[in-house]
N, C-alpha and C positions, 0 to 999 in steps of 0.2 A: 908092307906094314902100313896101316893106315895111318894118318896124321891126326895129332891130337888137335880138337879145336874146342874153346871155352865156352861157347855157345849150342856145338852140334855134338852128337856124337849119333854114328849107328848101330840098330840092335836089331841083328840080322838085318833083314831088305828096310826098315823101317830108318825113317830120322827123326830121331826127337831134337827139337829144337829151345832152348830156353830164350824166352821172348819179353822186351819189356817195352808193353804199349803205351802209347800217348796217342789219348784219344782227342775229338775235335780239334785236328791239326789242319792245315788247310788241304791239306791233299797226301792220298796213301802212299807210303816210300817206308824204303828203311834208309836209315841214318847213319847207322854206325854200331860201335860196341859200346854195351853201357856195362860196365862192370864184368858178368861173363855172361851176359844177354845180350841177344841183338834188339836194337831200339828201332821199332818199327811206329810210326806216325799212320793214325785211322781218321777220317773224316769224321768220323760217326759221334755221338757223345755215347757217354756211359752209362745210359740209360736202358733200361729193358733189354738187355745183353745185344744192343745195338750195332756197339764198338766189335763185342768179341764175331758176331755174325757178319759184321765187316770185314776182319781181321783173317775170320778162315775164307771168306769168299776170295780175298788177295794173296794170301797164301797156297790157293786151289790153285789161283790161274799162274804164279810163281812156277809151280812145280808139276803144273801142268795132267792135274788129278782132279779127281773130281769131289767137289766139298766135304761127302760123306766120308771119304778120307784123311779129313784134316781133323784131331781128336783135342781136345784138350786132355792132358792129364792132372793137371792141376792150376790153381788161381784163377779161374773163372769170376773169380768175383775181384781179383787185384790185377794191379797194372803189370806184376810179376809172372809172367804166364811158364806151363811145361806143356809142349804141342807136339804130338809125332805126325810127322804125314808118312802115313802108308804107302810104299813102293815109289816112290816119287818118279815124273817119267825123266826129269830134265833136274839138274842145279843151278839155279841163279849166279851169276855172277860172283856173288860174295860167299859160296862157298866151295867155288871149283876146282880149289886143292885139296878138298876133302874128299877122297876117294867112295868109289861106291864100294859096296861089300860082295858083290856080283865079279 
């Protein structure tokens, strides 16, 4: 049985991730949980979807896929983001009790 997490869940091979960016931070990390988002910190500012083409570049090398896998599904224009990455090859640390579906 897979584990419930308030941030992740998977749909088939795929993990959607609910994300809450902060942008022009000093440096890209995640933080923590912000509510049922993970809070990820972007160098970048919020300009010309600057931040969000930061955000999947770090999130590519996270999970070990390559960018065109990393989707928005929604808030592209807010700090509230929904993000699947497709087939992820690897789990970051902060969600390694989250079982894969495989």
């Amino acid at each position: 049985m897979r584990k419930k997490n308030p941030f992740a869940i998977w749909r088939d091979t795929d993990l959607i991730l609910n994300v809450y960016l902060q942008p022009k931070a000093a440096k890209n990390e995640i933080v923590g949980v912000h509510g049922d988002a993970i809070k990820i910190r972007i160098k970048a500012p919020p300009i010309d979807g600057k931040a969000n083409a930061e955000l999947q570049q770090f999130l590519a090398k996270l999970f070990k896929v390559p960018k065109s896998k990393i989707e928005f599904l929604s808030g592209e224009l807010n700090r509230q983001k929904r993000i699947v990455i497709r087939q992820p090859k690897i789990l970051p640390d902060f969600l390694q009790e989250l079982k894969s579906p495989t």
